[in-house]
N, C-alpha and C positions, 0 to 999 in steps of 0.2 A: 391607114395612119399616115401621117405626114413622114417624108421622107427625110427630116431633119433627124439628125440624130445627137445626143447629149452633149458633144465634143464642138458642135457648131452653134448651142448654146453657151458654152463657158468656154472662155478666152483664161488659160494659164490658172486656174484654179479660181476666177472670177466669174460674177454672171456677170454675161452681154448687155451692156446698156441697148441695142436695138432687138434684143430677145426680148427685156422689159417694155421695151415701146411696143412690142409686136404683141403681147399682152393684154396690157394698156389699151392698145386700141381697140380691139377685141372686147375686149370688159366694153368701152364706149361704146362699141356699136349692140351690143347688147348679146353678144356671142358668148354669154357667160362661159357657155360648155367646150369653143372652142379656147376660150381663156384658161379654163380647168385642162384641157389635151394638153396646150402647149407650157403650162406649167407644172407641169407630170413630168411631161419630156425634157423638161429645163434640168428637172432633179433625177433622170435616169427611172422615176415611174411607169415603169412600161405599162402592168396592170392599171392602176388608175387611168392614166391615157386611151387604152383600148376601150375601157366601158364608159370615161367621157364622149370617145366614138361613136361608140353602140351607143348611147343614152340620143346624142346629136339627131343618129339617123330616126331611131323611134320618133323622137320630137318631129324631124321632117315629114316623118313618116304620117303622125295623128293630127300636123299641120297646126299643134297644139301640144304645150308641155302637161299630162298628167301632172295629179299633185305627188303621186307615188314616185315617178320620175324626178319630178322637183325635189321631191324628201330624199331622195336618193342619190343623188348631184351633190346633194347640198351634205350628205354624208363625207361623198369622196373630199368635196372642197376642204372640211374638215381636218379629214383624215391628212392631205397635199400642206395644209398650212403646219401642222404636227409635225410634218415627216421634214415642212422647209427649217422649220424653228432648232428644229434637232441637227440639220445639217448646212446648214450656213451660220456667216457670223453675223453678228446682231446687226448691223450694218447692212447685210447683204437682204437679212430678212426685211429689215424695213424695207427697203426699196422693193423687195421679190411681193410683198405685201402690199403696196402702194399700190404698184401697177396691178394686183390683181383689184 
């Protein structure tokens, strides 16, 4: 897992406009999963983040995303926007949203 941790995401109880970019880019390059990691760890998601991980390596692993893997991802993504909507403010979420 990345060695960032939650506190170097949020600046004084804000998310990091360059955590969003870092995101963001991610999502562009088509990193969906490592977009899902780093957006876990934005919100102190430790679990979510680990099996975004684990999911990544499988992926590199079958050199191809399974669709169960895919259904699976796409649970946690779920689960990450749930848990952002709950714990940011509406403000915060659209941008935490945008950049995903």
């Amino acid at each position: 897992m990345s060695s960032l941790r939650k506190r170097e995401y949020i600046a004084e109880g804000k998310l990091k406009d360059s955590s969003l970019r870092t995101m963001a880019r991610m999502t562009d390059q088509n990193d969906h999963g490592g977009a899902l990691r780093v957006g876990a760890e934005m919100l102190g998601l430790v679990k979510i983040a680990k099996k975004a991980e684990l999911i990544n390596k499988l992926h590199d692993l079958e050199g191809h995303l399974p669709k169960e893997l895919y259904d699976y991802r796409y649970s946690l993504h779920k689960e990450l926007m749930k848990a952002a909507e709950m714990r940011l403010t509406a403000d915060e979420y659209k941008r935490f949203r945008k950049a995903y």
